[in-house]
Each structure stands twice: as C-alpha cells, then as structure tokens.
N, CA, C and O atoms as a Tripos MOL2 file, in Angstrom:
@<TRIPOS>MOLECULE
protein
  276   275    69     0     0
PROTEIN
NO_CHARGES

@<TRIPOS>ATOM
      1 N          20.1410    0.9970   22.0420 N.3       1 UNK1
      2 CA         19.8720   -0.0640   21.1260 C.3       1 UNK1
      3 C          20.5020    0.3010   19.7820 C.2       1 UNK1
      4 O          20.2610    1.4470   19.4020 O.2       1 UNK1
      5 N          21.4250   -0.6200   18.8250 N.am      2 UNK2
      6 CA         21.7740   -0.2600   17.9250 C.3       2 UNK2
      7 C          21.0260   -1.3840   17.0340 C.2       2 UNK2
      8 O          20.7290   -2.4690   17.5320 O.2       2 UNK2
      9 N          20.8100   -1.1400   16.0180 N.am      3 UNK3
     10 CA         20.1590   -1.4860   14.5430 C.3       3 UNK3
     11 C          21.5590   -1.6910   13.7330 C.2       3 UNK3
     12 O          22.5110   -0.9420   13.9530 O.2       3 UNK3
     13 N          21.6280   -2.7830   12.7540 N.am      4 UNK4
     14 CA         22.4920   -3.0950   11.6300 C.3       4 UNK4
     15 C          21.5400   -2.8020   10.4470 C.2       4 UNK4
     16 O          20.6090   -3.4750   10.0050 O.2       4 UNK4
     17 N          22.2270   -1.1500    9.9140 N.am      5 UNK5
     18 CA         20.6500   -1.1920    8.5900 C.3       5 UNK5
     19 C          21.6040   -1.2470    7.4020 C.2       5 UNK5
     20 O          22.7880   -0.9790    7.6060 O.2       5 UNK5
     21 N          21.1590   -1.5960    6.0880 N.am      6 UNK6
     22 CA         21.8720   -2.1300    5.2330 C.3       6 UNK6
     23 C          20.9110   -1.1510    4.0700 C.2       6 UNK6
     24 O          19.7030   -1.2840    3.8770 O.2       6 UNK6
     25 N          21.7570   -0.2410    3.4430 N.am      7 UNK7
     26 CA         21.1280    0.4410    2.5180 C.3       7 UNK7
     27 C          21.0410   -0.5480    1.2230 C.2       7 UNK7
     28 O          21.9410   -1.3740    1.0710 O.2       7 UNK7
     29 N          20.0950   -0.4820    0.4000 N.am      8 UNK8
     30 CA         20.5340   -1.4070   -0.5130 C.3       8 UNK8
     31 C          20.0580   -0.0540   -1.9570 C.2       8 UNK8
     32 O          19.4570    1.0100   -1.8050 O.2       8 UNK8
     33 N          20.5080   -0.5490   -3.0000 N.am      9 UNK9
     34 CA         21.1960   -0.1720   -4.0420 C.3       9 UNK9
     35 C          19.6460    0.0580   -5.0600 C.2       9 UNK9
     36 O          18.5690   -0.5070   -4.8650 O.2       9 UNK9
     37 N          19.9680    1.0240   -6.1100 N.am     10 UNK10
     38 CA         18.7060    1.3550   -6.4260 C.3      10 UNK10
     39 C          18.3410    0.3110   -7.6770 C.2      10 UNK10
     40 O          17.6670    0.6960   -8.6330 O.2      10 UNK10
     41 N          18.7390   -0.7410   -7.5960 N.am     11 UNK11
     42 CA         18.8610   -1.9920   -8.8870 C.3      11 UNK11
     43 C          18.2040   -2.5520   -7.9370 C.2      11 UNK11
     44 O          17.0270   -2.6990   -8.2680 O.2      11 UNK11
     45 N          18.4900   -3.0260   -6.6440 N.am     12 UNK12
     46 CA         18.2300   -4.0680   -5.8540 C.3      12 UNK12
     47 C          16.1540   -3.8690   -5.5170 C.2      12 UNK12
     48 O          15.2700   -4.6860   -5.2570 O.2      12 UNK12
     49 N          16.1750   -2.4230   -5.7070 N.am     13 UNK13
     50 CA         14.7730   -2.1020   -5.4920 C.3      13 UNK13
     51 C          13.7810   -2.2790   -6.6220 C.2      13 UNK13
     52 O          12.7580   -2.9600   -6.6980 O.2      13 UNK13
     53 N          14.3270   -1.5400   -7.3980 N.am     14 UNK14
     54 CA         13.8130   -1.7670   -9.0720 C.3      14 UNK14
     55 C          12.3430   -2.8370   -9.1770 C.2      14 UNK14
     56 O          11.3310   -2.5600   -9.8210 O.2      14 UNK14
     57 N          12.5800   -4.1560   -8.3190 N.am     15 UNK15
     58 CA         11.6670   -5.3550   -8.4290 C.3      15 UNK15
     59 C          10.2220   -5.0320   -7.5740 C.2      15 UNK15
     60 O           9.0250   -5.2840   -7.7100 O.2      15 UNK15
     61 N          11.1570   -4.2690   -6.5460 N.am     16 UNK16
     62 CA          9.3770   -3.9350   -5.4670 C.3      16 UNK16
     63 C           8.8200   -3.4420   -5.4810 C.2      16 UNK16
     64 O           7.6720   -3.5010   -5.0400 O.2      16 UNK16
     65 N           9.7150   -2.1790   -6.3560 N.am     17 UNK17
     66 CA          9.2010   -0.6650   -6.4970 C.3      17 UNK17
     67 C           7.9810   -1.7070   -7.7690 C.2      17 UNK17
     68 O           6.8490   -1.6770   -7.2860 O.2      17 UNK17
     69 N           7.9950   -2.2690   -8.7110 N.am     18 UNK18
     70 CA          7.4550   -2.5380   -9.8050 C.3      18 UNK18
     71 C           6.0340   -3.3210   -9.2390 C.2      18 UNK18
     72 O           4.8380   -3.3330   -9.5290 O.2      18 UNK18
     73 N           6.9460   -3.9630   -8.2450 N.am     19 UNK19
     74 CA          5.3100   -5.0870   -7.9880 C.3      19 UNK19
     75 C           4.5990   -3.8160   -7.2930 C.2      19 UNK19
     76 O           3.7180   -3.2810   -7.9660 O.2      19 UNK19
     77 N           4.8370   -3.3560   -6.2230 N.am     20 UNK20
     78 CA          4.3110   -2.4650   -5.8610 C.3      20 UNK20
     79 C           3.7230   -0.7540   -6.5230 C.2      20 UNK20
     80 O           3.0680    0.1380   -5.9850 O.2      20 UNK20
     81 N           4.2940   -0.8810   -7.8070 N.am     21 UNK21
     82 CA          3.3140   -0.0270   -8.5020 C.3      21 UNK21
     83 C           2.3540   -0.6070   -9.3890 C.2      21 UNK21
     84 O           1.8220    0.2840  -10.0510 O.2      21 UNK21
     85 N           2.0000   -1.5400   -9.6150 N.am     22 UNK22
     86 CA          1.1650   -3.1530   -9.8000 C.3      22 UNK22
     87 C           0.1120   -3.0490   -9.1480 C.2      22 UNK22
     88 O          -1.0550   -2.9870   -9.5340 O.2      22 UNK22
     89 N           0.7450   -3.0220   -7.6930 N.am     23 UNK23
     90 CA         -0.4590   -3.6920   -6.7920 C.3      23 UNK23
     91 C          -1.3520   -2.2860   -6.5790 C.2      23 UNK23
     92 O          -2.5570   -2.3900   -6.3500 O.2      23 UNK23
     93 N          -0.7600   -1.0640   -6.6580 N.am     24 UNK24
     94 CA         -1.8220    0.2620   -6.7930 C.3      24 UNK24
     95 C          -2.3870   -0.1250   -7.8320 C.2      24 UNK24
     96 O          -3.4960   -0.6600   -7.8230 O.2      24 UNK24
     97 N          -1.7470    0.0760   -8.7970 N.am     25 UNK25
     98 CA         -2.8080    0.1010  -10.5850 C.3      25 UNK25
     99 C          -4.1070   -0.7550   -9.9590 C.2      25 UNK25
    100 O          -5.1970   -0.2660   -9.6630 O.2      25 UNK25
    101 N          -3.8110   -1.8040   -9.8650 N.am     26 UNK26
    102 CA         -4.6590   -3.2890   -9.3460 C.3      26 UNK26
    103 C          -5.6870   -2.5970   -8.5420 C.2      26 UNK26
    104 O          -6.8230   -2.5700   -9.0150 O.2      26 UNK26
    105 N          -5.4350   -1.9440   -7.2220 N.am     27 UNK27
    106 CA         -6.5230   -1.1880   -6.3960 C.3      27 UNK27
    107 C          -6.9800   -0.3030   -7.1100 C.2      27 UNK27
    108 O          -8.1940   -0.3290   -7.3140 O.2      27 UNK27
    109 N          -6.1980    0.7210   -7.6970 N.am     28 UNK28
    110 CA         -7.0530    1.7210   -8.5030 C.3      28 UNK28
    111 C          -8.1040    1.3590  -10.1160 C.2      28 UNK28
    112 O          -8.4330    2.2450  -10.9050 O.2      28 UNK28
    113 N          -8.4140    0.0540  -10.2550 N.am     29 UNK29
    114 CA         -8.9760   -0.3060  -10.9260 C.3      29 UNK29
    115 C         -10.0550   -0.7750  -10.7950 C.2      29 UNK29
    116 O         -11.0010   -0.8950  -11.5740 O.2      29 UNK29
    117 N          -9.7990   -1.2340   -9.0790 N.am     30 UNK30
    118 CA        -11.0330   -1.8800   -8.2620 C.3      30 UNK30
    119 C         -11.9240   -0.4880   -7.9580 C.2      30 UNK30
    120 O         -12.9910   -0.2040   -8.5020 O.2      30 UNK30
    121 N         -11.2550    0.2570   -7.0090 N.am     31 UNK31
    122 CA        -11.7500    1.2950   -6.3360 C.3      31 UNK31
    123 C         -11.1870    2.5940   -6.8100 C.2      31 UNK31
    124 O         -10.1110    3.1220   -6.5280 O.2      31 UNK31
    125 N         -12.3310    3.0630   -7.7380 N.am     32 UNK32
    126 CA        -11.7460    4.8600   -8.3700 C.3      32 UNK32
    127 C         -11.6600    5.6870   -7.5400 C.2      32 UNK32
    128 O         -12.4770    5.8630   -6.6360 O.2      32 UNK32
    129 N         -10.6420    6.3190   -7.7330 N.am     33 UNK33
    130 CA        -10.7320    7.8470   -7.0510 C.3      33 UNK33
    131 C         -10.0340    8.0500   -6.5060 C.2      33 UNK33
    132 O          -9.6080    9.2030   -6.5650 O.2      33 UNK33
    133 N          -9.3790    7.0630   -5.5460 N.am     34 UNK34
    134 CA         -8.5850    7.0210   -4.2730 C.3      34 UNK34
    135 C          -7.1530    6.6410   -4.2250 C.2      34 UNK34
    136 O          -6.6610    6.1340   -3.2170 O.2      34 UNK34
    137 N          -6.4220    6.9010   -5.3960 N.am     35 UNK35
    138 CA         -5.5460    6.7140   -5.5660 C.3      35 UNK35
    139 C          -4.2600    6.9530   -4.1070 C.2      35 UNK35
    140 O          -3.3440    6.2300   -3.7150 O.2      35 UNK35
    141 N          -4.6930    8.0960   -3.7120 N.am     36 UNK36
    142 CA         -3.3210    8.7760   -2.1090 C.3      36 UNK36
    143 C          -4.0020    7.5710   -1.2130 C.2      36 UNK36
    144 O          -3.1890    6.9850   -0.4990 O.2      36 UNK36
    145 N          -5.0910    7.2000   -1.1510 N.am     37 UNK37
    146 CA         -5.2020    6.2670   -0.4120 C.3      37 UNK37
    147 C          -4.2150    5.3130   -0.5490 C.2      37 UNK37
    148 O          -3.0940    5.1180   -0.0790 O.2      37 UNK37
    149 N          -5.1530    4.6360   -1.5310 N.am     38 UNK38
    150 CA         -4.4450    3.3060   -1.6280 C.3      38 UNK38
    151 C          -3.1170    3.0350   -1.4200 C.2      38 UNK38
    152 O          -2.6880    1.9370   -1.0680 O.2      38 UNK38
    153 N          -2.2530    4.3190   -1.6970 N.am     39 UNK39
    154 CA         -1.0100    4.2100   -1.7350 C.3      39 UNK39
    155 C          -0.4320    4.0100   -0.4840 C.2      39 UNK39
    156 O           0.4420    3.1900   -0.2010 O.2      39 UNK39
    157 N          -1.0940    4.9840    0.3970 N.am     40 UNK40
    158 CA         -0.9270    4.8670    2.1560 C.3      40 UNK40
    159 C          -1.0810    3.4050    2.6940 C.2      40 UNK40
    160 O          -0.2860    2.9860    3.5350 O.2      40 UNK40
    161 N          -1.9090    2.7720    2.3040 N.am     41 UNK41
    162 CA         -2.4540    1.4860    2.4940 C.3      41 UNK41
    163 C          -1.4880    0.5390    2.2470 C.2      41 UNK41
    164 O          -1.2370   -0.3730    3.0340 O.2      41 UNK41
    165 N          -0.9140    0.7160    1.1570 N.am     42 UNK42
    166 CA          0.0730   -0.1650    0.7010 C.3      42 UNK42
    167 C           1.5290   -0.2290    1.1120 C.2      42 UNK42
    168 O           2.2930   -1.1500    0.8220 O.2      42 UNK42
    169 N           1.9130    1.1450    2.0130 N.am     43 UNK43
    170 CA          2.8800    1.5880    2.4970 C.3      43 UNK43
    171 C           2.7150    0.9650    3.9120 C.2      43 UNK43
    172 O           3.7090    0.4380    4.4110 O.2      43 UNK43
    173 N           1.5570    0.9810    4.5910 N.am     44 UNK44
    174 CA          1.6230    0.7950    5.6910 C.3      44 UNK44
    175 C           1.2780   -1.1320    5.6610 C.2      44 UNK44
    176 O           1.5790   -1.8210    6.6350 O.2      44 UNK44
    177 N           0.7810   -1.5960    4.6930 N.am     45 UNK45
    178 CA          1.4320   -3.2160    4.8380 C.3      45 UNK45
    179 C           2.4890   -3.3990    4.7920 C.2      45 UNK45
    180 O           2.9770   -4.2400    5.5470 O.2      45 UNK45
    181 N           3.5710   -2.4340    3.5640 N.am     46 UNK46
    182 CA          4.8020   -3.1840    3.5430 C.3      46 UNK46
    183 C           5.9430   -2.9310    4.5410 C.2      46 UNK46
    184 O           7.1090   -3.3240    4.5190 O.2      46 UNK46
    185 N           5.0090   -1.8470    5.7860 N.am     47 UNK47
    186 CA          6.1240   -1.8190    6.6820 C.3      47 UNK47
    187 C           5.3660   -2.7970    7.7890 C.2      47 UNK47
    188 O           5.8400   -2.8620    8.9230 O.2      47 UNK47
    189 N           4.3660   -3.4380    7.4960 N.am     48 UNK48
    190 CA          4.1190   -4.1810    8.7480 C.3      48 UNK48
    191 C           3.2440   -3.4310    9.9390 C.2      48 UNK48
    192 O           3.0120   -3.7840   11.0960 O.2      48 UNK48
    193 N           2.7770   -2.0360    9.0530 N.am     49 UNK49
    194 CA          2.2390   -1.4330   10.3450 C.3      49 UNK49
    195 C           0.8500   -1.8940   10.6460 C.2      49 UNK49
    196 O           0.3790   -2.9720   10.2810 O.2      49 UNK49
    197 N           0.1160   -0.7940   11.4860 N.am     50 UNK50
    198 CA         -1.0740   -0.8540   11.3340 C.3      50 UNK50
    199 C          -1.9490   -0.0570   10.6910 C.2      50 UNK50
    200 O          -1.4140    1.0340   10.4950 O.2      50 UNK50
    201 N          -3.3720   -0.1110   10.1500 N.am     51 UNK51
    202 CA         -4.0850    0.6670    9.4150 C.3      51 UNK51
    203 C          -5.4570    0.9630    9.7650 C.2      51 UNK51
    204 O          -6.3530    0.2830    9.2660 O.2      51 UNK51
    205 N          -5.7230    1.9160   10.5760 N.am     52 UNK52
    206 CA         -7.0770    2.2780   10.2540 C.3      52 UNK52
    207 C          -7.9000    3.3730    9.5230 C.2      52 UNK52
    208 O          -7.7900    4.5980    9.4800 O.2      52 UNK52
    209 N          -8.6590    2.5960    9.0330 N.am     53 UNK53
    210 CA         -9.6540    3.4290    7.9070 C.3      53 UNK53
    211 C         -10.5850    3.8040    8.7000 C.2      53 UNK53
    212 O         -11.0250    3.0580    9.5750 O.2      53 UNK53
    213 N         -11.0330    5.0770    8.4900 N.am     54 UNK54
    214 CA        -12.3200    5.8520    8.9570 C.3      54 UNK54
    215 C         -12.6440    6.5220    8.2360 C.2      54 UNK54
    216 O         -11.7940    7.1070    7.5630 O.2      54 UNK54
    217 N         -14.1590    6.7850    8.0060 N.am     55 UNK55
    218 CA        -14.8160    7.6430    7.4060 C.3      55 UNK55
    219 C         -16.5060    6.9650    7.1650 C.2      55 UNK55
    220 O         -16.9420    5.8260    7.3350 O.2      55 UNK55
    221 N         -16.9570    7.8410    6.8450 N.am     56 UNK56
    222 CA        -18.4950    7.6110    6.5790 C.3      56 UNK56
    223 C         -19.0430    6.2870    5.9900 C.2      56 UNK56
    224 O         -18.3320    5.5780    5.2770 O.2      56 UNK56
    225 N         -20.2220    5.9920    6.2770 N.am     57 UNK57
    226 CA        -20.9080    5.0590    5.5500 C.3      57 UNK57
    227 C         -20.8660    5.2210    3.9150 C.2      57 UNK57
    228 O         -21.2820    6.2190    3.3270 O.2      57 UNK57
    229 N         -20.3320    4.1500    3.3300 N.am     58 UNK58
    230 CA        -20.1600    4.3270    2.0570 C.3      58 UNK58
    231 C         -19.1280    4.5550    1.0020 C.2      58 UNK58
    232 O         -19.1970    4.4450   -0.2220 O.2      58 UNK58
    233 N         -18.2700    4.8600    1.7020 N.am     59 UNK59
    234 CA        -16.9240    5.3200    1.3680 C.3      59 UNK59
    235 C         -16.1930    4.1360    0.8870 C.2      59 UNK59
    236 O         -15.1570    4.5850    0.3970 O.2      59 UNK59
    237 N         -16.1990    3.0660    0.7930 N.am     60 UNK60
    238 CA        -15.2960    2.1350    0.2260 C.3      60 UNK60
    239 C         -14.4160    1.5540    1.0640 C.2      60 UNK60
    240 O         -13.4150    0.9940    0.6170 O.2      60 UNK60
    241 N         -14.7080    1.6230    2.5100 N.am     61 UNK61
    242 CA        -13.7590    0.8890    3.3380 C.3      61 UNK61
    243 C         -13.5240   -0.6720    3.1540 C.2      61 UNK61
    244 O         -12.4460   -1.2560    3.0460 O.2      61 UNK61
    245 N         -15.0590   -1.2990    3.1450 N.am     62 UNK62
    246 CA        -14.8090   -2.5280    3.1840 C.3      62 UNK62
    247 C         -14.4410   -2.9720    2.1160 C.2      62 UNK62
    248 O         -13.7810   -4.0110    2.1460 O.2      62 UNK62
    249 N         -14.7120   -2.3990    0.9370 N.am     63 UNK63
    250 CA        -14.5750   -3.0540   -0.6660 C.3      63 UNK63
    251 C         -12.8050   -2.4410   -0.2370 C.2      63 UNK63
    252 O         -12.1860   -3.4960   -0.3840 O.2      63 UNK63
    253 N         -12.0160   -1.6520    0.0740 N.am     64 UNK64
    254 CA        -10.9130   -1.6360    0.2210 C.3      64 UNK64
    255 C         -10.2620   -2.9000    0.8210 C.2      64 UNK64
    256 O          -9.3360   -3.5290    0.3100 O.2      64 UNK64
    257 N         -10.8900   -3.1770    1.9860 N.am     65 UNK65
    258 CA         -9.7040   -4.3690    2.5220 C.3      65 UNK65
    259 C         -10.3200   -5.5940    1.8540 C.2      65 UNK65
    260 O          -9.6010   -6.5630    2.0990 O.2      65 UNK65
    261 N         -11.2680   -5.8970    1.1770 N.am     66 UNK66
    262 CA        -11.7410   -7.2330    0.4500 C.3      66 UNK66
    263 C         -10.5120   -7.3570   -1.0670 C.2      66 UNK66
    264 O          -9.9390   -8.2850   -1.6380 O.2      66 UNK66
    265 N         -10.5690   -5.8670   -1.2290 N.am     67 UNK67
    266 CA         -9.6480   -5.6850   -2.4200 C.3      67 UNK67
    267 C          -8.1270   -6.6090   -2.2100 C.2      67 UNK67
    268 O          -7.6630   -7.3690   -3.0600 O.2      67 UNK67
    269 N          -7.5530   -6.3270   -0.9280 N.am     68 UNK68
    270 CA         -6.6230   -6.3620   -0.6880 C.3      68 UNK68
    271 C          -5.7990   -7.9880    0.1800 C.2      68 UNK68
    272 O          -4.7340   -8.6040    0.1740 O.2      68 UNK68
    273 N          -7.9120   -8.0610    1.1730 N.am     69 UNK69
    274 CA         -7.5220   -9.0870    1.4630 C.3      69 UNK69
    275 C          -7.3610  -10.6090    0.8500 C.2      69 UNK69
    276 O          -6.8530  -11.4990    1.5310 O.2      69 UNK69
@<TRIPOS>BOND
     1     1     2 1
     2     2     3 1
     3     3     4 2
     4     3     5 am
     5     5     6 1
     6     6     7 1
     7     7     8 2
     8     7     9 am
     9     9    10 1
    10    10    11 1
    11    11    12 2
    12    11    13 am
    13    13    14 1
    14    14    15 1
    15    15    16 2
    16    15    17 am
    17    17    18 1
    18    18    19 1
    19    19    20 2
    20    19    21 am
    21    21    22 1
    22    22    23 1
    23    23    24 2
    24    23    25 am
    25    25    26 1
    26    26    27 1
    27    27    28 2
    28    27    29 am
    29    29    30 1
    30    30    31 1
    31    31    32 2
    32    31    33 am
    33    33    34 1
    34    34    35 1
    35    35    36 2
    36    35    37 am
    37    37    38 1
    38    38    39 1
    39    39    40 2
    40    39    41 am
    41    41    42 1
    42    42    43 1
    43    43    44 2
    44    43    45 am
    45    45    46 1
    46    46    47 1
    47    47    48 2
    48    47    49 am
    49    49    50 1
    50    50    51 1
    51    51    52 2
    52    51    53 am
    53    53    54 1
    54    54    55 1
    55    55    56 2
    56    55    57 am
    57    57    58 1
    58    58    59 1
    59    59    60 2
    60    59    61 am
    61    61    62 1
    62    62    63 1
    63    63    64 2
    64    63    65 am
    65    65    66 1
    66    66    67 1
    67    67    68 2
    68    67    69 am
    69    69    70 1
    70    70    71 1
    71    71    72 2
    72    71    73 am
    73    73    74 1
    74    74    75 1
    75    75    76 2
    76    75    77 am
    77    77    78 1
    78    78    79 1
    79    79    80 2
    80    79    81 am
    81    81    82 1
    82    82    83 1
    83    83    84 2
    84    83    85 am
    85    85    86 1
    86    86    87 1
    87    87    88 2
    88    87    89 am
    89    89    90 1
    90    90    91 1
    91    91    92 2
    92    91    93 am
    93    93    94 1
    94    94    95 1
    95    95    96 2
    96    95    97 am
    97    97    98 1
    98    98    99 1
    99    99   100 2
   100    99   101 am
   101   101   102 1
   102   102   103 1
   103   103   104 2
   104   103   105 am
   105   105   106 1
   106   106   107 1
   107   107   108 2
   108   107   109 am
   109   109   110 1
   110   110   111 1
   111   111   112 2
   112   111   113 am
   113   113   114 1
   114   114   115 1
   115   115   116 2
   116   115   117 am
   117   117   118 1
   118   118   119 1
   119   119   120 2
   120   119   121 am
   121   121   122 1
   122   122   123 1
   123   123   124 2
   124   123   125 am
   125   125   126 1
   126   126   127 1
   127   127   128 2
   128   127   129 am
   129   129   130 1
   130   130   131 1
   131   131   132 2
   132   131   133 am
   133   133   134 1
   134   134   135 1
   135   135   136 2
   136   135   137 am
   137   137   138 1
   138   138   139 1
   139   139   140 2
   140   139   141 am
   141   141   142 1
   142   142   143 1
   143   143   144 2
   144   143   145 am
   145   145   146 1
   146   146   147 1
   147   147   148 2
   148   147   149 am
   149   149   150 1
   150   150   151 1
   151   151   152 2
   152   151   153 am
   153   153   154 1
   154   154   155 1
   155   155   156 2
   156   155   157 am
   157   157   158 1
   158   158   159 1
   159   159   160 2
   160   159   161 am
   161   161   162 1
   162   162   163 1
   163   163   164 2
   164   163   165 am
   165   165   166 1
   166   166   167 1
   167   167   168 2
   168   167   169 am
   169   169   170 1
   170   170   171 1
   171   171   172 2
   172   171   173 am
   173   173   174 1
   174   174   175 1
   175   175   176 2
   176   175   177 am
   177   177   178 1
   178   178   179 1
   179   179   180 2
   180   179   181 am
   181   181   182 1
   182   182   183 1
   183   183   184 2
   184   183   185 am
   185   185   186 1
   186   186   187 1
   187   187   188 2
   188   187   189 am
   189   189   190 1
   190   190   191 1
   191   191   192 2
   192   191   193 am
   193   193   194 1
   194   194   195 1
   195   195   196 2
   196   195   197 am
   197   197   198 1
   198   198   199 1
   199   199   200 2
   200   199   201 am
   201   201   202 1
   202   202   203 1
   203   203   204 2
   204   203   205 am
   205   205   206 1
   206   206   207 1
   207   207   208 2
   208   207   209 am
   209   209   210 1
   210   210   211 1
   211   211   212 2
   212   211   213 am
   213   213   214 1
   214   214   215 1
   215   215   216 2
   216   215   217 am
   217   217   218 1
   218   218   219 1
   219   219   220 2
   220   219   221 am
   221   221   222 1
   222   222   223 1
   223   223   224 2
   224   223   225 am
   225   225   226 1
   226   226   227 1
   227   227   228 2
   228   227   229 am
   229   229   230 1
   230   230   231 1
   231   231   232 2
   232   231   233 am
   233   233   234 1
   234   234   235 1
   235   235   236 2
   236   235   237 am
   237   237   238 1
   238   238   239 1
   239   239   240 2
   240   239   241 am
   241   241   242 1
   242   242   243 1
   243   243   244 2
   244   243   245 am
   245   245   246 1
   246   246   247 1
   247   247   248 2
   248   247   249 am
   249   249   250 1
   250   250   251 1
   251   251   252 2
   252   251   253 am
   253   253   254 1
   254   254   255 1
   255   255   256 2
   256   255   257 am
   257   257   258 1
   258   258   259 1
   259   259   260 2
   260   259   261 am
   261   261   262 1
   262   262   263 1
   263   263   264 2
   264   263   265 am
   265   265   266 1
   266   266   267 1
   267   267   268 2
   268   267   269 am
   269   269   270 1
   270   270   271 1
   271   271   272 2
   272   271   273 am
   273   273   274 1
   274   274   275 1
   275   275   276 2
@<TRIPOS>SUBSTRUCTURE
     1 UNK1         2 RESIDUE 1 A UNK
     2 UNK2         6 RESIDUE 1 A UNK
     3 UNK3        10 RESIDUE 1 A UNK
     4 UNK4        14 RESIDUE 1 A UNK
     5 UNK5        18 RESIDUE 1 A UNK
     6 UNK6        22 RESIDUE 1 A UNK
     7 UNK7        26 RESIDUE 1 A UNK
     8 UNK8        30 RESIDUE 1 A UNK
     9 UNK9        34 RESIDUE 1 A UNK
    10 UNK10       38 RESIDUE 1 A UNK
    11 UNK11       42 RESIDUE 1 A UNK
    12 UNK12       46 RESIDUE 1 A UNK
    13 UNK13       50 RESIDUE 1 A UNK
    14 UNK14       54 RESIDUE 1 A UNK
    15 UNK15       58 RESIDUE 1 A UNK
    16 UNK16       62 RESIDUE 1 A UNK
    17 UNK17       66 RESIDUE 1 A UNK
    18 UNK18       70 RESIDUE 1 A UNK
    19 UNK19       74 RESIDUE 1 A UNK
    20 UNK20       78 RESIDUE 1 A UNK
    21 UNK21       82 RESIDUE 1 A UNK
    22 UNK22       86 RESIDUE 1 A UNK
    23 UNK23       90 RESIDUE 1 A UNK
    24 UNK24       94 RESIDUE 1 A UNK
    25 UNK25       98 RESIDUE 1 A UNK
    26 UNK26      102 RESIDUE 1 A UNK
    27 UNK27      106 RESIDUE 1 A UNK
    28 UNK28      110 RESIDUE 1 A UNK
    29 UNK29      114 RESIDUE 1 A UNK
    30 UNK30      118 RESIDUE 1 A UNK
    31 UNK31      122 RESIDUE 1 A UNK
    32 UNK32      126 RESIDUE 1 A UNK
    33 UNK33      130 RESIDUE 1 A UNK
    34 UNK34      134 RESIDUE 1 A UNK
    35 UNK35      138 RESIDUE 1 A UNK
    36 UNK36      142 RESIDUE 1 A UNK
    37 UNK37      146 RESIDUE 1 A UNK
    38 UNK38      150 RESIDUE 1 A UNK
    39 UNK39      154 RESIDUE 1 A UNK
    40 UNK40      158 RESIDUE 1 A UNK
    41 UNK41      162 RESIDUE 1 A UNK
    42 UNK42      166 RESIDUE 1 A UNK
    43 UNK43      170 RESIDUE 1 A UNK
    44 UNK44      174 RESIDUE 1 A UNK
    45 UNK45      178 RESIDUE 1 A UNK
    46 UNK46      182 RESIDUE 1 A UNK
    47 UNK47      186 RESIDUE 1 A UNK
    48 UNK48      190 RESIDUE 1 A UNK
    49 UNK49      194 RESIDUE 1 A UNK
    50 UNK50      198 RESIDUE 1 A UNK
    51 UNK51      202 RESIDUE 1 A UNK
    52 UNK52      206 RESIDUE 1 A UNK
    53 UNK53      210 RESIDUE 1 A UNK
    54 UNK54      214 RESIDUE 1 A UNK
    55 UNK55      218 RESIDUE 1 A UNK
    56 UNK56      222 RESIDUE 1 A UNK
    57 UNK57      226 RESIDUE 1 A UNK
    58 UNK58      230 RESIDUE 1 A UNK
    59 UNK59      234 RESIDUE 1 A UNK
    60 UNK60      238 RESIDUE 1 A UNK
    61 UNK61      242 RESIDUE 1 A UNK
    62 UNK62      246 RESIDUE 1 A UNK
    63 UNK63      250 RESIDUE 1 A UNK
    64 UNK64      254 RESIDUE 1 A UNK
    65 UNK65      258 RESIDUE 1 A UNK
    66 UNK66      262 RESIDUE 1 A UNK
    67 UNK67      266 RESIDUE 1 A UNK
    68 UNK68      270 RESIDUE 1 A UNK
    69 UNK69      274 RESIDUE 1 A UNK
C-alpha cells in the first residue's frame, strides 16, 4: 500500500499549532493539574484516534470529556 503524504511547511502549521495551544489553556483552566493529560487527549482527537481514560473514582474523567464535549 502506498500513501501520498505531503509535508507541509512550518507557516502552514503556525494556525493549528495556535488553536491547539488554545484549546489546552481552555482545558487547563477547566481542570487543574493535568496538563500531560490533556495534551494526550487532544492529540489523540486530532488524529482521529481513540481514547480511553481510566483511573479511580474522582479523578476528573467525566468533567474531562464534558469539557471537551
């Protein structure tokens, strides 16, 4: 299988990189602390992946995806 990948240019990024350091600030304002999170979180929407959160009662899972959703 071959892929056509198209590097693009570090001007061309400049715009996503911005919204997307936005949309952390934005979570890390909602939910303290968790900054490596959030970031993972946000990486794995913008590739379309999937995400699961685990961890204990209390932890901020759901206030995470309410944040987001």
């Amino acid at each position: 299988m071959s892929e056509n990948t198209t590097l693009l240019k570090p001007a061309e990024l400049n715009p996503a990189t911005e919204i997307t350091r936005q949309i952390c600030q934005q979570m890390d304002r909602c939910l303290l602390g968790r900054e490596e999170l959030h970031k993972l979180v946000v990486v794995g929407l913008l590739s379309r992946g999937h995400i699961l959160l685990e961890g204990l009662p209390g932890l901020g899972k759901t206030a995470l995806v309410r944040t987001i959703g």
